[in-house]
C-alpha positions in Angstrom: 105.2 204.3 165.8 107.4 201.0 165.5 104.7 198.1 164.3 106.1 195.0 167.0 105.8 191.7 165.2 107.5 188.2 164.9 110.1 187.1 162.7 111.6 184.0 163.8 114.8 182.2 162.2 114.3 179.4 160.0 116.7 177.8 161.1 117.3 177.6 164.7 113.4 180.0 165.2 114.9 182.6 167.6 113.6 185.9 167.0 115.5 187.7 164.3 117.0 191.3 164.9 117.2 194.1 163.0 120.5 195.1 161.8 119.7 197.5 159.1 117.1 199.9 158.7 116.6 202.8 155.7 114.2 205.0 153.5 113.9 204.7 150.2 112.0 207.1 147.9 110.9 205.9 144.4 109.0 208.4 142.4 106.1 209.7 144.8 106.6 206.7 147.4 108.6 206.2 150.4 109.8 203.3 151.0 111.0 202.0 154.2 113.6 199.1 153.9 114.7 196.4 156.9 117.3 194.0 156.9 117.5 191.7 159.7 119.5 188.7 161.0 119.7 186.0 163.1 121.3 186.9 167.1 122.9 183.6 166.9 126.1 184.6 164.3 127.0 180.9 163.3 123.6 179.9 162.3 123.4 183.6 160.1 126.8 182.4 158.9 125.3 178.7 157.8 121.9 180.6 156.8 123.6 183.2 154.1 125.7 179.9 152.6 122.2 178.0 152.1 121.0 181.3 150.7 123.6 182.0 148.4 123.9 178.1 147.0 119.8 178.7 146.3 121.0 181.9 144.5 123.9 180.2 142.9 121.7 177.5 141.8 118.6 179.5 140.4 121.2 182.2 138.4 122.6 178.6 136.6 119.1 177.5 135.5 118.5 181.2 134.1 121.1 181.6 132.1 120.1 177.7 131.4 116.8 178.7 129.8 118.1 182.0 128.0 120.1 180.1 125.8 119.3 179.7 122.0 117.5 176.2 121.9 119.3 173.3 119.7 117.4 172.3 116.6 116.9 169.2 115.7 119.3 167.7 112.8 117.1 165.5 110.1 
């Protein structure tokens, strides 16, 4: 039974699609995993460069705070 519900763009708020759909099984559960994507392709194109600057950005302030901390000279 497909569950029918709303996922709209955050961009331009057309209703996304599915383009990828898969099981997954991890120890006793099943998993079921669904990619989808905007039906406008320029404004999936603009979306995944805003997403990957964000991810860009937040992997540089990780690696930012997993650095030894400078002590102070006296």
């Amino acid at each position: 039974m497909q569950t029918v519900y709303s996922n709209p763009c955050i961009r331009c708020g057309k209703d996304r699609i599915v383009s990828k759909e898969w099981t997954q099984q991890i120890g006793n559960t099943v998993l079921t995993r669904t990619d989808t994507v905007c039906p406008d392709k320029d404004c999936q194109k603009a979306l995944d460069l805003d997403m990957e600057e964000k991810r860009l950005k937040k992997e540089a302030i990780m690696n930012r705070k997993s650095l030894p901390q400078k002590t102070p000279v006296s």
